[in-house]
Backbone atoms as SQL, in Angstrom:
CREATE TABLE atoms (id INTEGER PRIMARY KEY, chain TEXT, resi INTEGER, resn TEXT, atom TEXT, x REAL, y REAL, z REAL);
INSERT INTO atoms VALUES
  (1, 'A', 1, 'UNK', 'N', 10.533, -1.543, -31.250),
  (2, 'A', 1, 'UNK', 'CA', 11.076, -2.654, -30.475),
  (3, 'A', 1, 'UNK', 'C', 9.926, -3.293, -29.683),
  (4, 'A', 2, 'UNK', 'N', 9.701, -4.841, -29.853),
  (5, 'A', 2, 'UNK', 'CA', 8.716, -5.257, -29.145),
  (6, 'A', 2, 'UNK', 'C', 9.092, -5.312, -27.708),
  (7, 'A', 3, 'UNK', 'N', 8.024, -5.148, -26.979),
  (8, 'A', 3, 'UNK', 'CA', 7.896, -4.982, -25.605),
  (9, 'A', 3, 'UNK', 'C', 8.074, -6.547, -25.038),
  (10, 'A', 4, 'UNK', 'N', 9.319, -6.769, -23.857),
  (11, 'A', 4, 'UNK', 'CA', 8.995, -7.709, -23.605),
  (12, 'A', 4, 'UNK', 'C', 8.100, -9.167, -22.869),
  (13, 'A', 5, 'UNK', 'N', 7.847, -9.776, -23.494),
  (14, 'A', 5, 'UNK', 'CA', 6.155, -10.563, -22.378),
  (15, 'A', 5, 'UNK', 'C', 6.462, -10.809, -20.459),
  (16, 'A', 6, 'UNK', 'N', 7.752, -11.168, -20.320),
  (17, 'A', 6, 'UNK', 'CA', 7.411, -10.938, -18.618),
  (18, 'A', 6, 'UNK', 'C', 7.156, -9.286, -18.468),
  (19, 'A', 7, 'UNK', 'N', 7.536, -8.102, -18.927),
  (20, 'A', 7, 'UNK', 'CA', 6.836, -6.626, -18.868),
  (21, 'A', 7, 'UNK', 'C', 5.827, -6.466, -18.491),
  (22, 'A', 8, 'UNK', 'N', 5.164, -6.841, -20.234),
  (23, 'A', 8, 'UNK', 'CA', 3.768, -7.177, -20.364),
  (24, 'A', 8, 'UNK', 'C', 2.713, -7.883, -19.405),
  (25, 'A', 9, 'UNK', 'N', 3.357, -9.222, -18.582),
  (26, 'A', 9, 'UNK', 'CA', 3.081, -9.642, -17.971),
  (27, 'A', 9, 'UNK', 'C', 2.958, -8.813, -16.549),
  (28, 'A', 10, 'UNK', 'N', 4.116, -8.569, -16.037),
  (29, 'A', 10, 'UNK', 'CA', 4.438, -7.993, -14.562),
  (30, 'A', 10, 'UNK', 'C', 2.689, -6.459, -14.834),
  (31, 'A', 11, 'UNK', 'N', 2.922, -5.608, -15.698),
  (32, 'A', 11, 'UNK', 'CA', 1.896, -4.873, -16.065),
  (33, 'A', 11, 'UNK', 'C', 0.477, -5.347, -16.093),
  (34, 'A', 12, 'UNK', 'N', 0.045, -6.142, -16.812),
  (35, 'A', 12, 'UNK', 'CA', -1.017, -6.469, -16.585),
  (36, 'A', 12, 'UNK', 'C', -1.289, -7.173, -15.289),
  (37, 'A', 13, 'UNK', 'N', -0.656, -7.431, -14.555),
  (38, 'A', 13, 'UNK', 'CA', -0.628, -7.852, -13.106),
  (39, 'A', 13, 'UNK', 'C', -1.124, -6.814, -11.795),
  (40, 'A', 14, 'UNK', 'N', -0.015, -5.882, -12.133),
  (41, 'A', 14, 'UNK', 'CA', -0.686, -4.638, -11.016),
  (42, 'A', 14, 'UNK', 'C', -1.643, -3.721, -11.535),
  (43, 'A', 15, 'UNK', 'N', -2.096, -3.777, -12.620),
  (44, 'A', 15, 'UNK', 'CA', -3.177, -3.297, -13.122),
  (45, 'A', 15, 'UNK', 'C', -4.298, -3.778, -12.628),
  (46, 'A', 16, 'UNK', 'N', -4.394, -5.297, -12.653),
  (47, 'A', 16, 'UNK', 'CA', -5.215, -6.078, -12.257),
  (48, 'A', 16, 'UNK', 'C', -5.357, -5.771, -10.939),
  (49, 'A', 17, 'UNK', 'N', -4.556, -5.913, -9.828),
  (50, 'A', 17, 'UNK', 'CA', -4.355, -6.156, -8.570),
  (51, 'A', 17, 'UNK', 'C', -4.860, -4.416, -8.044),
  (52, 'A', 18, 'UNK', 'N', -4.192, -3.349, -8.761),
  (53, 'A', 18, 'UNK', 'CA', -4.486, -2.309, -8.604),
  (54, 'A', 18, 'UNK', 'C', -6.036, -1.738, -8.587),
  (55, 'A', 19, 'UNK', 'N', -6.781, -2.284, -9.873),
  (56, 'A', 19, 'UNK', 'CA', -8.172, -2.052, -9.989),
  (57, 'A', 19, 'UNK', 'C', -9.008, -2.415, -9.190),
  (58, 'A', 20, 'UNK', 'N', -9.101, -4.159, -8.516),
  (59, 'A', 20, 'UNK', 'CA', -9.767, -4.621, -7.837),
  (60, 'A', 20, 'UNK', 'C', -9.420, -4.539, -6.354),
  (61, 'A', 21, 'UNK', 'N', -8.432, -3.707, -5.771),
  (62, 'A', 21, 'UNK', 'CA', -8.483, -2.381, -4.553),
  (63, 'A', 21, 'UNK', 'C', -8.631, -1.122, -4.685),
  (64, 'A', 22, 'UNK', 'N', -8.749, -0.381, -5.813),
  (65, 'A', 22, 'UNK', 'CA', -9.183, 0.251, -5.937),
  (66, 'A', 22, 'UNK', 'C', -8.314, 1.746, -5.877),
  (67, 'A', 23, 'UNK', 'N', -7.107, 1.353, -6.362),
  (68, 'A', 23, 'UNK', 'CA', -6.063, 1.937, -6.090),
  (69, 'A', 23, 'UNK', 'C', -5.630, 2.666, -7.757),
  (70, 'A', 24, 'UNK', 'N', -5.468, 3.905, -7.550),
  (71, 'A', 24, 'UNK', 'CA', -4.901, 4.108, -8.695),
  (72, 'A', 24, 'UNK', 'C', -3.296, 4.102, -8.342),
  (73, 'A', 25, 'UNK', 'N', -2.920, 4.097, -9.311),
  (74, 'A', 25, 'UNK', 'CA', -1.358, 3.887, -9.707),
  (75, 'A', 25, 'UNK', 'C', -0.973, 4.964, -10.859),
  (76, 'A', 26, 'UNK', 'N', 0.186, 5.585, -10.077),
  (77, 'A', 26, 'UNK', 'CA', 0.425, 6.981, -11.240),
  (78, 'A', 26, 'UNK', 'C', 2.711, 6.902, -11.824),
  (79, 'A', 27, 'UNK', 'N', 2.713, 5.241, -11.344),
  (80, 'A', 27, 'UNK', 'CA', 3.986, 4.820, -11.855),
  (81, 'A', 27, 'UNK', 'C', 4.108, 4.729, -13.220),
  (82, 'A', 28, 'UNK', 'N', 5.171, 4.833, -13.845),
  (83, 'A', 28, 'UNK', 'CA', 5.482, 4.427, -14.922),
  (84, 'A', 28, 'UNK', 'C', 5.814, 2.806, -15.128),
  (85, 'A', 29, 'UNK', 'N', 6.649, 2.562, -14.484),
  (86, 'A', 29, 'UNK', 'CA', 7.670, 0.861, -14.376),
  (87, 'A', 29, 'UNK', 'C', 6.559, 0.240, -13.835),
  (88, 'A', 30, 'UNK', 'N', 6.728, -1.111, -13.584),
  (89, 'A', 30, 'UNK', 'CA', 5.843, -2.190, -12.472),
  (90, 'A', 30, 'UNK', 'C', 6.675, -2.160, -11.482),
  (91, 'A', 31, 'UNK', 'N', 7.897, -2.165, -11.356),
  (92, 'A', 31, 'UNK', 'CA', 8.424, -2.250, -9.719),
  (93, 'A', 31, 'UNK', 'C', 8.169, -0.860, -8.874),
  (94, 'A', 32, 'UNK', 'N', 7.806, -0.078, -9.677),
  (95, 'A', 32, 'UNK', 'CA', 7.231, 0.964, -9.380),
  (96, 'A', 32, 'UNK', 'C', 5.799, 1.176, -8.634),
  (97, 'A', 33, 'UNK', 'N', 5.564, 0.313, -9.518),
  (98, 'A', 33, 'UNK', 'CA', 3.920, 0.662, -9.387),
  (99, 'A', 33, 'UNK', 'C', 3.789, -0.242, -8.220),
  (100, 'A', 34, 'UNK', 'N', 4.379, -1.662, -8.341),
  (101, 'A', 34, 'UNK', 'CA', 4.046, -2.220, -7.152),
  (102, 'A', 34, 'UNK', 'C', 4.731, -1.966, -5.787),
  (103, 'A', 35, 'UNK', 'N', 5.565, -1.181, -5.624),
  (104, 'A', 35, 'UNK', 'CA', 6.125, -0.495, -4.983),
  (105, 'A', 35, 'UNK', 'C', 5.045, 0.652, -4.036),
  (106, 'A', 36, 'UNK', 'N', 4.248, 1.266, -5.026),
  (107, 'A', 36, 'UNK', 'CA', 3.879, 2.244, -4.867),
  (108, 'A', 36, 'UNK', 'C', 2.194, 1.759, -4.238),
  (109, 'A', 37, 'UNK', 'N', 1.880, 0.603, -5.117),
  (110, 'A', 37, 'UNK', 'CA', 0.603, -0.371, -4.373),
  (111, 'A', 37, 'UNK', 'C', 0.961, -0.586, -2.350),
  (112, 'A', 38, 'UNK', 'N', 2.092, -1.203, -2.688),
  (113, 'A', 38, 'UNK', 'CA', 2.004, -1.404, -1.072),
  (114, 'A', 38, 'UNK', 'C', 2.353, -0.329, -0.331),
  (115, 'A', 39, 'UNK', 'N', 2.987, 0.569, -0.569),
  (116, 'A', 39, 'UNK', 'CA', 2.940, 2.003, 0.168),
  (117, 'A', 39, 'UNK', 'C', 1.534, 2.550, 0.542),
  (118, 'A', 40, 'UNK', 'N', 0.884, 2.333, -0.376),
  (119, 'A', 40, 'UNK', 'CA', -0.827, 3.147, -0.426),
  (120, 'A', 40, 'UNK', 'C', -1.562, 1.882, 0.356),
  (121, 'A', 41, 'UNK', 'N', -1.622, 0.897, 0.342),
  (122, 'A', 41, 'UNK', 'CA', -2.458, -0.295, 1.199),
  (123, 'A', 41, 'UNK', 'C', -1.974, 0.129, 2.586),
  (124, 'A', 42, 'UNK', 'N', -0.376, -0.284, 2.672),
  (125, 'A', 42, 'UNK', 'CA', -0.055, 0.124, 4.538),
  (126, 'A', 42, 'UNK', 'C', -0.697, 1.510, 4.928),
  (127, 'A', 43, 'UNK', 'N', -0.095, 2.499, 4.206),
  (128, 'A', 43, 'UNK', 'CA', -0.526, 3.881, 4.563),
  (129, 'A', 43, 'UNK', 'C', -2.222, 3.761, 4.805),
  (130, 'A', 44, 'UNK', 'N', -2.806, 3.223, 4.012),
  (131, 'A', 44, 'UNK', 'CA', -4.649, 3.304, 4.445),
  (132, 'A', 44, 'UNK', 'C', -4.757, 2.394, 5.204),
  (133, 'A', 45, 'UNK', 'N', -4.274, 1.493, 5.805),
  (134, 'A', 45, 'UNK', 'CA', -4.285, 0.524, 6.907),
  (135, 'A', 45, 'UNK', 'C', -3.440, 1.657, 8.345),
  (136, 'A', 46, 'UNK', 'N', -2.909, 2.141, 8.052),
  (137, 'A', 46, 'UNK', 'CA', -2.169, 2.739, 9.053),
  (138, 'A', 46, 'UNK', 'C', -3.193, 3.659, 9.473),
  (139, 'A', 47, 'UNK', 'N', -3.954, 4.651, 8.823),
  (140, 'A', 47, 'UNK', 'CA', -5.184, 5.881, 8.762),
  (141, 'A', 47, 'UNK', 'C', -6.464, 4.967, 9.295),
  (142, 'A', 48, 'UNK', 'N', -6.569, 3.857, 8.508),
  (143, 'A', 48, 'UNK', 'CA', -8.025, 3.382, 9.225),
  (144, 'A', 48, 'UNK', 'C', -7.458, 2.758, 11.128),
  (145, 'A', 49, 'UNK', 'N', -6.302, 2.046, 11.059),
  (146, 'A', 49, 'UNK', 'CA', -6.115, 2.210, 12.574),
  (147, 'A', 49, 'UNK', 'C', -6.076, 2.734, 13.731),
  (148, 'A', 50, 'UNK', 'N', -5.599, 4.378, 12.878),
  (149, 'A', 50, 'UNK', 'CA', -5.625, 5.408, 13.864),
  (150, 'A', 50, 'UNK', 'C', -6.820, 6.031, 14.065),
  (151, 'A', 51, 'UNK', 'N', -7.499, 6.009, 13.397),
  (152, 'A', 51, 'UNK', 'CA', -9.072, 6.621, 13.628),
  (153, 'A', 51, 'UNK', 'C', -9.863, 5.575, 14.409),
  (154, 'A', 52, 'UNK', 'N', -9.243, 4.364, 14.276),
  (155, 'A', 52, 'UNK', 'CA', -10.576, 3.391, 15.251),
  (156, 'A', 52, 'UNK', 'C', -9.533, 3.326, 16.357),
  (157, 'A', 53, 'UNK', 'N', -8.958, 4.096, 16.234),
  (158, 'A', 53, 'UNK', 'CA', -8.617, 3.786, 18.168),
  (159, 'A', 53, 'UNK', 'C', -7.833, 2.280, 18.562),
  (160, 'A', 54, 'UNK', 'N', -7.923, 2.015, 17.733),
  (161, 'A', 54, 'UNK', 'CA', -6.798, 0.647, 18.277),
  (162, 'A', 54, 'UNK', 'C', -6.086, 0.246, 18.731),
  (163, 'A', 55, 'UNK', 'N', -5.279, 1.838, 18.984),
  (164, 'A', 55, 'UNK', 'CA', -4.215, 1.915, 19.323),
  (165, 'A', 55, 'UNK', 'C', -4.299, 2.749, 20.268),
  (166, 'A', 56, 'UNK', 'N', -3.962, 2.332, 21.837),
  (167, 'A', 56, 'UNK', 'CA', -3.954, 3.075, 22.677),
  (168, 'A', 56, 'UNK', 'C', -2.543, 3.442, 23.472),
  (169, 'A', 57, 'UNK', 'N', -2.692, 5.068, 22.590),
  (170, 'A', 57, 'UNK', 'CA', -1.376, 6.133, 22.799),
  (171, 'A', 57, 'UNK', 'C', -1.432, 6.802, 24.237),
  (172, 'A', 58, 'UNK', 'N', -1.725, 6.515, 25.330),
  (173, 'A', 58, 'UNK', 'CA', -2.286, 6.834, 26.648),
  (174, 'A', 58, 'UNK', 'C', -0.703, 6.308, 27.180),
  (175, 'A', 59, 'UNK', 'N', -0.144, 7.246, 27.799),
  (176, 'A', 59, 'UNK', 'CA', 1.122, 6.905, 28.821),
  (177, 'A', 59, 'UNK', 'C', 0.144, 7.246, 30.026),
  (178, 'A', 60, 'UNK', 'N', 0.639, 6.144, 30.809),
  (179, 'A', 60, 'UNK', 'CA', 0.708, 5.997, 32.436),
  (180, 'A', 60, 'UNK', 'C', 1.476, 6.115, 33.145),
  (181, 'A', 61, 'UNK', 'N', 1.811, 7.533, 34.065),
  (182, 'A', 61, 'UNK', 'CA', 2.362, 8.419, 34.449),
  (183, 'A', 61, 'UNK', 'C', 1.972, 8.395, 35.805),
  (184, 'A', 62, 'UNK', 'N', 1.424, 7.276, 36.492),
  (185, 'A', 62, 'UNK', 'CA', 1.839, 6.666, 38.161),
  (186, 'A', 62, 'UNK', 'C', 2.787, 5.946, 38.544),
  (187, 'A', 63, 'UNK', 'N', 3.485, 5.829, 39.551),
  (188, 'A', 63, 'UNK', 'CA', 4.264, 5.226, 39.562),
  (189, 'A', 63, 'UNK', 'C', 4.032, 4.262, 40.817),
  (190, 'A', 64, 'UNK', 'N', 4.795, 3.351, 40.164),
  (191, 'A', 64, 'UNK', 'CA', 4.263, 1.763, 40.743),
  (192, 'A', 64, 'UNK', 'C', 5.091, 1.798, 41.679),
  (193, 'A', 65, 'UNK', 'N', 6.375, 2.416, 42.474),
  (194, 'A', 65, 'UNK', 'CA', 6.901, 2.367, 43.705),
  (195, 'A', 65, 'UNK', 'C', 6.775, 2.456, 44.288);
């Protein structure tokens, strides 16, 4: 059974998109995979934030009354 071309298409898409971040992809489907692309981008955006400190987790525990 031939495969159909939007498939084909959607596939060669996150392949593309996948390679040139540098991301492997271990989906089967494309809604998968691209699914699984933006999980892995936020998640390494989330890790490089927390290591540079960007985020300052400091409660202030004086009280202003």
């Amino acid at each position: 059974m031939p495969e159909c071309p939007m498939l084909q298409e959607c596939t060669s898409n996150i392949r593309s998109i996948s390679r040139s971040l540098g991301v492997t992809i271990k989906s089967v489907t494309p809604a998968d995979a691209y699914l699984e692309l933006i999980s892995t981008i936020i998640n390494e955006g989330l890790v490089k934030i927390l290591l540079n400190d960007y985020i300052d987790l400091h409660v202030n525990n004086s009280d202003s009354a």
